[in-house]
C-alpha positions in Angstrom: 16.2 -17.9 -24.5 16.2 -16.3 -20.6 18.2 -19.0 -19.4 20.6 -19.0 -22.1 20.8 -15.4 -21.6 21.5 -16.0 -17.6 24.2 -18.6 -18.5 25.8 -16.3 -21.0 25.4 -13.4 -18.1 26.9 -15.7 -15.6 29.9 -17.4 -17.5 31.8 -14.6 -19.4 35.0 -16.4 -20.2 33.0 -19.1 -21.5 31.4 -17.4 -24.0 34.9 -16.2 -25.0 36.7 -19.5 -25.4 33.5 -20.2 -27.5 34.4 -17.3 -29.4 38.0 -17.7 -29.8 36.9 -21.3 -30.9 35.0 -20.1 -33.5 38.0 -17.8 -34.3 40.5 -20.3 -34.2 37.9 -22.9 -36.6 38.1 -20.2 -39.6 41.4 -19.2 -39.1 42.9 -22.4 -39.5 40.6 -23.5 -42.6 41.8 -20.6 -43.8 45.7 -20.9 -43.1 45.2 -24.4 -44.9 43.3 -23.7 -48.0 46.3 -20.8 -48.3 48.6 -21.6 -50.7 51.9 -19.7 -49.0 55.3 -21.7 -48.3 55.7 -23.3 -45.4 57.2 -21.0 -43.2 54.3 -18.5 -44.3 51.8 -21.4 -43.5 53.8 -22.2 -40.4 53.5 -18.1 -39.2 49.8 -17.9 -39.9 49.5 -20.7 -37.8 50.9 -19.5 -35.1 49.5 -16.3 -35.3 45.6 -17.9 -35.5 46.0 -19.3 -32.3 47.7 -16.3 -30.3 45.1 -14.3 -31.7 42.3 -16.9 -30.5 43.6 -17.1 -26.9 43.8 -13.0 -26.9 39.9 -13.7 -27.6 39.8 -16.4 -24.9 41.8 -14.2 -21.9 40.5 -10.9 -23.0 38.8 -10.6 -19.8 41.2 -11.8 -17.7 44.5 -10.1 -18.5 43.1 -7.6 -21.5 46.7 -5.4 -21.2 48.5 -8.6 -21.8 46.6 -9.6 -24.5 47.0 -6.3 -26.3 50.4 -6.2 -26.0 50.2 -9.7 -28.0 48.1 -8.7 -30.3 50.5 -5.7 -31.5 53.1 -8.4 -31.7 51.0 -10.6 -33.5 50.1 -7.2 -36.2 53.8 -6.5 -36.6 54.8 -10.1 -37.2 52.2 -10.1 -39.8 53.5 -6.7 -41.2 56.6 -7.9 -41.3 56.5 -11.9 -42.6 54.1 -10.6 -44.9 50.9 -13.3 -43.5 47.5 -12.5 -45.7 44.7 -10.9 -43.7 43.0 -13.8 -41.8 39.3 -14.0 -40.4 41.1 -14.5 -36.8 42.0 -11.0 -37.3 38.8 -10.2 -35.9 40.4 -10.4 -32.5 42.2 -7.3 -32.9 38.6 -5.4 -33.2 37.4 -7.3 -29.8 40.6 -6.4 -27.9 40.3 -2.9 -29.0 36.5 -2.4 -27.4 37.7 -4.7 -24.7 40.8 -2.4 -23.4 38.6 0.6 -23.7 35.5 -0.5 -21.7 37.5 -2.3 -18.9 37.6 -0.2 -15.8 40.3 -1.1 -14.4 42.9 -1.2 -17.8 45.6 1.4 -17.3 44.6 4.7 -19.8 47.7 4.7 -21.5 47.1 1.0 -22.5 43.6 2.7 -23.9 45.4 5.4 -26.1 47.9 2.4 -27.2 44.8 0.8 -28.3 43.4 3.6 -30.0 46.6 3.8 -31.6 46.2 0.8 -33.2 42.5 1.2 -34.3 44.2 4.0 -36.1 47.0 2.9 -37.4 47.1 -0.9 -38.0 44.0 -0.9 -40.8 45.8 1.5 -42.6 48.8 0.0 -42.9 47.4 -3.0 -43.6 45.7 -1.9 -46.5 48.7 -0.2 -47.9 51.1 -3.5 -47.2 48.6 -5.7 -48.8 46.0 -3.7 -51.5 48.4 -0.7 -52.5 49.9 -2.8 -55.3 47.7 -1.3 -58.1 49.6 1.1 -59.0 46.3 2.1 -61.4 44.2 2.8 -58.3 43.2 6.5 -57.6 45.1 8.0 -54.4 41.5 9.5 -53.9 40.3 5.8 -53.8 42.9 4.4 -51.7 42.4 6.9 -49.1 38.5 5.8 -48.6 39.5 2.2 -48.8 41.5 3.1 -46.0 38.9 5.5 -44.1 36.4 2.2 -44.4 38.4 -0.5 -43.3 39.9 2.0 -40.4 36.3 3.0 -39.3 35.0 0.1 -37.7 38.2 0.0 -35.3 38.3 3.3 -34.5 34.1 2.4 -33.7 35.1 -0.2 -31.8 37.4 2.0 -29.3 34.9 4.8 -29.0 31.8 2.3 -28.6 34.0 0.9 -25.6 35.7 4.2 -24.2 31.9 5.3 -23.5 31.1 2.0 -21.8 33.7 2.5 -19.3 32.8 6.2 -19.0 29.0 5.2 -18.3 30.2 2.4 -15.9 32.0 4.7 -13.8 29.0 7.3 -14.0 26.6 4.7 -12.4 29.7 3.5 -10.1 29.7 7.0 -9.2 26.0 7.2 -8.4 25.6 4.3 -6.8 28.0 5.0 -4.3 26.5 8.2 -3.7 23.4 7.5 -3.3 24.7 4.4 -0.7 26.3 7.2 1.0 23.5 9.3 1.2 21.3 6.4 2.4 23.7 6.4 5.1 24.3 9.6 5.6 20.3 9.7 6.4 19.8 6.6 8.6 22.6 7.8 10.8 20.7 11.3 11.1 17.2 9.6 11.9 18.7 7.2 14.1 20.2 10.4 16.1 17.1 12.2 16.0 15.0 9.5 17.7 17.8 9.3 19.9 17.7 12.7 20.9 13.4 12.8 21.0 13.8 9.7 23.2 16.2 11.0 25.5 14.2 14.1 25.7 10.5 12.0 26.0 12.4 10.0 28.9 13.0 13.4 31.2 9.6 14.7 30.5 8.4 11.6 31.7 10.6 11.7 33.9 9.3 15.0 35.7 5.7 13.5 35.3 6.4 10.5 37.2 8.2 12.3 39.8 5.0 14.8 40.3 2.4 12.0 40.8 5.0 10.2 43.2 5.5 14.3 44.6 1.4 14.2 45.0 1.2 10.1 46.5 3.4 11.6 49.3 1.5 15.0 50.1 -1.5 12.5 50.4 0.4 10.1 52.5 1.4 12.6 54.7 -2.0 14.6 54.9 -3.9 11.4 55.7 -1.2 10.3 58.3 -2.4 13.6 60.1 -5.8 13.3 60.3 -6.4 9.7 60.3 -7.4 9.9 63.8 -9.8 13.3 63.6 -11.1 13.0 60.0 -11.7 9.3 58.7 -13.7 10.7 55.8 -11.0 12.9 54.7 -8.4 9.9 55.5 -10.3 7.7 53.0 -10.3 10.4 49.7 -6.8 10.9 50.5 -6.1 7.3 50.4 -8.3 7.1 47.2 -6.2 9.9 45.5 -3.1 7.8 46.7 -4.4 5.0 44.7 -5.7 6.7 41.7 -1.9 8.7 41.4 -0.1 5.1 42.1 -2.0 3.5 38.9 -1.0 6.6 36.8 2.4 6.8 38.0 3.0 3.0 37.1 1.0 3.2 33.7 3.8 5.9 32.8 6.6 4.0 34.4 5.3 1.4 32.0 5.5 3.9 28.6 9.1 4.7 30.1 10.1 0.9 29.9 13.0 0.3 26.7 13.6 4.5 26.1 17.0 5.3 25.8 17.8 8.2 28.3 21.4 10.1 27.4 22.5 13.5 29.0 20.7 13.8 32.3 21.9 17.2 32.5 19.2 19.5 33.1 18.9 22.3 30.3 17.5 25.7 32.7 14.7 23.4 34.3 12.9 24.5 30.4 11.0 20.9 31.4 9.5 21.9 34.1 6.5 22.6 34.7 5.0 20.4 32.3 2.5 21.8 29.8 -0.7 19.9 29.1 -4.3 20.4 27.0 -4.7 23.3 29.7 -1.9 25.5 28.3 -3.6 25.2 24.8 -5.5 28.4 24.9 -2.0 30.5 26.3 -0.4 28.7 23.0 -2.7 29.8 21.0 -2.4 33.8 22.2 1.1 33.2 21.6 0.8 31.7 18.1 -1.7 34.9 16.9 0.6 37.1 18.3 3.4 36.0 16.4 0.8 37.1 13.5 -0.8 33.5 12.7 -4.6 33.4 12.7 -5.6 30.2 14.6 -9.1 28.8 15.3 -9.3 26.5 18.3 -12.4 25.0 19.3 -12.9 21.9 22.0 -15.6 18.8 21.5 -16.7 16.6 23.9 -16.7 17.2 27.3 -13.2 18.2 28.7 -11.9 16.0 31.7 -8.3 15.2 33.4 -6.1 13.2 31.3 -3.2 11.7 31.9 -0.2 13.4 32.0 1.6 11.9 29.5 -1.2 12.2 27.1 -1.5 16.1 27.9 2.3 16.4 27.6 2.0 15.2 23.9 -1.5 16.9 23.1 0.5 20.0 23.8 4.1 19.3 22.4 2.1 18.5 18.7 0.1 21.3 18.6 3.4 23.2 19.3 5.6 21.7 17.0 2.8 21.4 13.9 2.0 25.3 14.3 5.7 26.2 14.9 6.2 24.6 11.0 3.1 25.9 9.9 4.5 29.0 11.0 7.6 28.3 9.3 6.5 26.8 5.9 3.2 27.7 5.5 3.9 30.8 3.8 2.1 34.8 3.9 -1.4 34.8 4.8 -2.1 31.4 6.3 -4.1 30.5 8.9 -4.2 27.2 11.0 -7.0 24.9 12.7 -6.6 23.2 15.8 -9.4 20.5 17.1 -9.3 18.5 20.6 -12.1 15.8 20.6 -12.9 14.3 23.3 -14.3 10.8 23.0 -15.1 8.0 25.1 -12.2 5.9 25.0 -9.8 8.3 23.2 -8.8 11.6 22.2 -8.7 13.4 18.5 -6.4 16.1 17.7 -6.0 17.4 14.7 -4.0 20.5 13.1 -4.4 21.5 9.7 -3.4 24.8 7.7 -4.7 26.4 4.3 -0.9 27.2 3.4 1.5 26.3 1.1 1.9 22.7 2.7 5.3 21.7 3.0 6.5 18.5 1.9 7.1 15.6 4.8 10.6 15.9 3.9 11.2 19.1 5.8 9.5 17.8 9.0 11.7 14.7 8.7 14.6 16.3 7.6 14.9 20.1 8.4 11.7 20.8 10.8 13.5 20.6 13.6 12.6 24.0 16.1 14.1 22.8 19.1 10.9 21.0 20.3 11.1 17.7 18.7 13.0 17.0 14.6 9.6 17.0 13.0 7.5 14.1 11.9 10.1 11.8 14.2 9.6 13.3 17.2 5.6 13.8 16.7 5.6 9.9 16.1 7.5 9.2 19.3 5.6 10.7 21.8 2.7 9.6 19.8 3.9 6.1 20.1 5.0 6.6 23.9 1.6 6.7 24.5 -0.3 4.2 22.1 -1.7 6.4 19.5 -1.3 6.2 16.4 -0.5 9.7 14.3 -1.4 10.5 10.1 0.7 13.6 8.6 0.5 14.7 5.0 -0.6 17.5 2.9 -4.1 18.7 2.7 -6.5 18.0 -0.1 -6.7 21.5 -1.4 -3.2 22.9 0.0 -1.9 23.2 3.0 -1.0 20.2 5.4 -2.6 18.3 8.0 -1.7 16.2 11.2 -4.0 14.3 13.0 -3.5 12.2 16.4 -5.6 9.6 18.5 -4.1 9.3 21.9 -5.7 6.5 23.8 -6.7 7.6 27.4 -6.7 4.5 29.0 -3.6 2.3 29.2 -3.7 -0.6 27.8 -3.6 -3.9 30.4 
């Protein structure tokens, strides 16, 4: 049954010269068992098969083939040709004109017309001989043989309307889809661009420091071997870090290289935490910081995005946490890693707004927290909180990978 139901789905027009075959089977058993004249005979005939290829083409031309059916139903009107099972067409061509999207309206109406009006003079050319017959009674003869045309059109004029509802929605929602991936795209963009000329300023201080070092042990290399060797030390140590960031730099799209005030420089890092936090409880949001592990120099890349999270997830706590919440922040230090997590008790904002309306000038959300997470190999969880509020948690490697 599926695959005659795929074949049927598949091959339309076939199922329609089936039809009309069907149509044109009856039709002419029943044009021969009639017992008209010959020219009657001869009429029916002809009007069986135009009726069975307006069954056939529906599809294909369905205002051409209403246009022959009314010439078919007046021909009948007028020659007088009985009622014939092939008759059945003009029902099909009916729906068929109203649910096709593309059919003109004014050949709908034309076939609403005819649902209307072809029944009932049928009936009154044909059964209206009985001159004994109630008016009362011919009027619902008419009404029932007129109803399942008039069905017919409106069962197919809501098709069409549905059709062009989904059509409708479909290409909204493909515009919207769009509409969104062209917004993220220039979000990470922008984050990207802005990651590369903070790294940018990072670099440039280590390579700022290599050459203070360079220079100081230049001067003394002569008086001071000892001090010569832990500036040569610090040269190295500085070189690594400088590369290891030259390295995260690697395949990040930099556009506008303007400068915007110098607001990059200098860099904030885990140091400028507790200065944040004053800030943040001044602007009337309770915040409880604490520090595990023991605290030691991190790379500067991996304080740059310690800070920038912990800016931009109590900025939108801030923003969509609502009256009277209050905020945690955590730095763990571990052995090969660090832990930072921010969580509120508020009224936890959806993802949505980080992704799509969090922007504060600092990063566009949940996109900008994941890229300078993933500049730096961590990994990064965001959700809402079990019990309300939200929560963002990082893991910022503090080693670079080899």
């Amino acid at each position: 049954m599926q695959r005659l139901y795929d074949f049927l789905r598949r091959h339309p027009t076939g199922v329609d010269s089936f039809w009309a075959l069907g149509l044109l089977g009856f039709g002419s058993l029943m044009v021969v068992f009639d017992r008209a004249g010959a020219v009657h005979m001869a009429a029916a005939a002809v009007f069986v098969i135009g009726l069975s290829l307006v069954v056939a083409l529906r599809r294909k031309a369905p205002v051409q083939m209403l246009l022959l059916t009314a010439a078919i139903g007046v021909g009948q009107l007028i020659i007088g040709v009985q009622p014939n099972p092939s008759d059945f067409a003009m029902l099909v061509i009916a729906y068929t004109v109203a649910s096709a999207p593309a059919v003109p309206r004014w050949a709908s109406r034309c076939a609403l017309a005819g649902a209307l009006l072809g029944p009932a003079l049928t009936y009154w050319r044909y059964a209206y001989d009985d001159e004994t017959r109630p008016v009362t009674a011919n009027l619902v003869f008419t009404t029932l043989i007129t109803v399942p045309f008039v069905l017919a059109w409106v069962l197919g004029d809501s098709m069409r309307t549905r059709r062009a509802y989904w059509a409708q929605l479909e290409e909204r929602a493909a515009r919207l889809e769009k509409e969104r991936e062209a917004q993220s795209r220039i979000a990470v963009a922008a984050e990207r661009a802005r990651i590369a000329r903070e790294l940018h300023d990072v670099v440039a201080h280590n390579v700022s420091v290599m050459v203070v070092q360079a220079d100081g042990a230049a001067y003394v290399l002569d008086a001071a071997p000892e001090q010569t060797r832990q500036a040569l030390e610090t040269i190295s140590g500085t070189g690594r870090q400088a590369l290891a960031e030259m390295r995260r730099l690697l395949g990040v799209l930099r556009t506008g290289e303007q400068a915007e005030g110098g607001e990059y420089v200098p860099q904030p890092g885990v140091e400028q935490l507790e200065d944040l936090m004053d800030q943040v409880r001044g602007a009337g949001l309770p915040v409880d910081f604490t520090v595990e592990g023991e605290p030691r120099e991190l790379p500067s890349s991996v304080a740059l995005t310690v800070y920038r999270i912990v800016q931009e997830a109590l900025t939108n706590t801030r923003k969509h946490g609502g009256p009277d919440v209050g905020a945690t922040v955590r730095v763990s230090y571990r052995d090969e890693d660090l832990e930072l997590l921010v969580e509120d008790d508020g009224r936890g904002a959806q993802q949505e707004l980080y992704e799509e309306g969090g922007a504060d000038g600092l990063g566009h959300g949940l996109i900008g927290m994941r890229e300078r997470v993933g500049m730096v190999g961590g990994s990064l969880t965001a959700g809402p909180r079990a019990g309300g509020g939200f929560r963002v948690s990082a893991v910022l490697p503090l080693k670079p990978a080899r």
